[in-house]
C-alpha positions, 0 to 999 in steps of 0.5 A, spaced: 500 500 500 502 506 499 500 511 503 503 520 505 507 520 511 500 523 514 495 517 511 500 513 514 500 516 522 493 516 522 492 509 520 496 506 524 493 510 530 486 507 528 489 500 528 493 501 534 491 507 538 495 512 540 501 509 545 505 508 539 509 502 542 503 497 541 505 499 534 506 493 531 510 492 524 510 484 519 517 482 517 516 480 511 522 476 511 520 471 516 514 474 518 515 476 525 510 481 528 514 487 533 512 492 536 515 499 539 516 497 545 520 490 544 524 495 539 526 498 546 526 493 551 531 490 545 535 496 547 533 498 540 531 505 537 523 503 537 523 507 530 527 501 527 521 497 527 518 499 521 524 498 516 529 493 521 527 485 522 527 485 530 533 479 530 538 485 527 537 487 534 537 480 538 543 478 537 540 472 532 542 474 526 540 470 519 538 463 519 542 457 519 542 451 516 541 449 524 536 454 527 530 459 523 529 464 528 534 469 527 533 474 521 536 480 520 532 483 514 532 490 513 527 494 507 532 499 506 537 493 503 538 490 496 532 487 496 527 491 500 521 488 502 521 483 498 514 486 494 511 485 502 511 492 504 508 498 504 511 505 500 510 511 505 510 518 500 514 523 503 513 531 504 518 531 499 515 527 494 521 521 495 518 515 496 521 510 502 520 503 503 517 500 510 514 493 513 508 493 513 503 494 519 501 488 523 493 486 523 490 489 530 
């Protein structure tokens, strides 16, 4: 979906409400959903959330043949969102790749 930064704000504040930190983005990578919040108590920036898949910031890393948890994908990396994401319309016309935001 594409949205203007502005349309973007307010449809995640009619998902989730105005307490950004139960603002939650989908991976499209693995799927994991995050919210702001686990940005934070991951000692990330909770504005990682909507373009950093959170195992950048746990310590997981990429999978391996031995272990599928870990992901380290990103929206701003070669491959972006993989088709999976959502398209924010800057003020100055650029257009930014992002995850796309979690179902409520």
């Amino acid at each position: 979906m594409k949205y203007t930064h502005k349309e973007w704000l307010a449809e995640l504040e009619r998902r989730f409400g105005d307490d950004q930190m139960r603002w939650a983005f989908k991976c499209p990578a693995c799927g994991k959903v995050s919210t702001l919040q686990e940005f934070r108590d991951a000692g990330a920036q909770p504005n990682d959330a909507y373009q950093t898949c959170i195992g950048r910031h746990t310590g997981k890393g990429s999978p391996t043949k031995d272990s599928k948890e870990g992901c380290n994908w990103a929206a701003f990396g070669l491959l972006g969102t993989l088709g999976g994401g959502d398209i924010i319309v800057t003020g100055e016309g650029d257009e930014v790749q992002v995850f796309s935001m979690a179902d409520k």
